[in-house]
C-alpha positions in Angstrom: -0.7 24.7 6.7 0.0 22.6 3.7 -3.0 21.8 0.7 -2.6 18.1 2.3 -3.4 19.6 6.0 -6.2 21.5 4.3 -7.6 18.6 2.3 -6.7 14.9 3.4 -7.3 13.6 0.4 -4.7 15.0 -1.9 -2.2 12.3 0.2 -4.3 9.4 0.0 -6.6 8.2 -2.6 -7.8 5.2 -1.0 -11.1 5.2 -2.2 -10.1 5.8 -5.8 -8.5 2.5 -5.7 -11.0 0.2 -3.3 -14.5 1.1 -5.4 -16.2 0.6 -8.5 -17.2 3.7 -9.1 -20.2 3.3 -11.1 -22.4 5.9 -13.1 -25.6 6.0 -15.5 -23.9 5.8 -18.9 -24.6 9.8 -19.8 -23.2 11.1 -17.1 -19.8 10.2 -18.7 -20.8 12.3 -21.5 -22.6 15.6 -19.7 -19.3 15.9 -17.8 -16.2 15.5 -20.8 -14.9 12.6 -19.1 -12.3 11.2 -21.6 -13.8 7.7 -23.3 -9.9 6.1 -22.6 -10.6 6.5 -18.8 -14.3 5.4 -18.7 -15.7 1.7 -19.7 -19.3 0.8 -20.2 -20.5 -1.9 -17.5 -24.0 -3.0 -19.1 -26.6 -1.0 -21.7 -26.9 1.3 -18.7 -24.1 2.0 -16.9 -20.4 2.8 -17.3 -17.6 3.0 -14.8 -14.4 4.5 -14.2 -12.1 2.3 -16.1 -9.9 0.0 -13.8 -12.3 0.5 -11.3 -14.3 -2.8 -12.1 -12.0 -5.9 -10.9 -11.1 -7.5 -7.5 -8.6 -5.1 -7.0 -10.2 -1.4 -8.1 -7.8 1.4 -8.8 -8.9 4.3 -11.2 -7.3 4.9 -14.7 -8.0 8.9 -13.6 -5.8 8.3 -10.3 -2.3 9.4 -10.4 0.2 9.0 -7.5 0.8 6.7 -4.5 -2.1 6.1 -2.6 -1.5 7.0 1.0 1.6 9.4 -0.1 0.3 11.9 -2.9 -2.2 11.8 -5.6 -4.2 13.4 -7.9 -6.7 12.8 -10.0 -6.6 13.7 -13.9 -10.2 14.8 -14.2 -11.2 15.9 -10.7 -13.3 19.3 -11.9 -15.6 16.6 -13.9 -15.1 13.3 -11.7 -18.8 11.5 -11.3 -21.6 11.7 -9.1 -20.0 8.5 -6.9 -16.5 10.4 -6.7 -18.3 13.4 -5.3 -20.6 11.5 -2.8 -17.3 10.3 -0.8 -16.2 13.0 2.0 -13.1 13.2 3.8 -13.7 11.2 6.8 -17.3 8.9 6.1 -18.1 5.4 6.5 -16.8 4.8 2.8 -13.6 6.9 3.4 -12.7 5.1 6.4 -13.3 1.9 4.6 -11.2 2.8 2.2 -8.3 3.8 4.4 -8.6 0.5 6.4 -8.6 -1.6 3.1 -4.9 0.1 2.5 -3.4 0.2 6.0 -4.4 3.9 5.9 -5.5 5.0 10.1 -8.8 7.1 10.4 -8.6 10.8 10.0 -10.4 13.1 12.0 
């Protein structure tokens, strides 16, 4: 079995790149995320940067979604990135918004 059979979301990354993924301003801060990849959205909130236009896609995302990624701070991602599972109504949102068929 392969780390992509294990986990299907080292091959995709469609939510990464379909959401604003959104956070109370110190959460950036509690977790070490990076200032570069994080942007502040109003006096309380901040986001992921790149994940705040039309067409989201994180500055912490690396790869091609639907092939392989990664992402550059996974062991302190935020609260939203850790509310997506494999497989839920976001996930499979996602994965339809990039051409990407239903797992599970």
């Amino acid at each position: 079995m392969s780390p992509a059979d294990s986990n299907p979301c080292l091959d995709c990354g469609a939510c990464c790149a379909t959401f604003r993924v959104s956070f109370y301003w110190s959460e950036a801060e509690a977790l070490g995320l990076p200032t570069e990849l994080t942007e502040q959205v109003n006096a309380w909130f901040a986001c992921m940067r790149g994940t705040q236009g039309t067409q989201p896609h994180c500055a912490a995302l690396v790869g091609t979604v639907g092939r392989a990624v990664s992402c550059q701070v996974y062991d302190r991602r935020p609260s939203p990135c850790r509310e997506v599972e494999a497989g839920d109504e976001q996930c499979l949102k996602a994965r339809a918004r990039h051409g990407l068929p239903d797992i599970f």
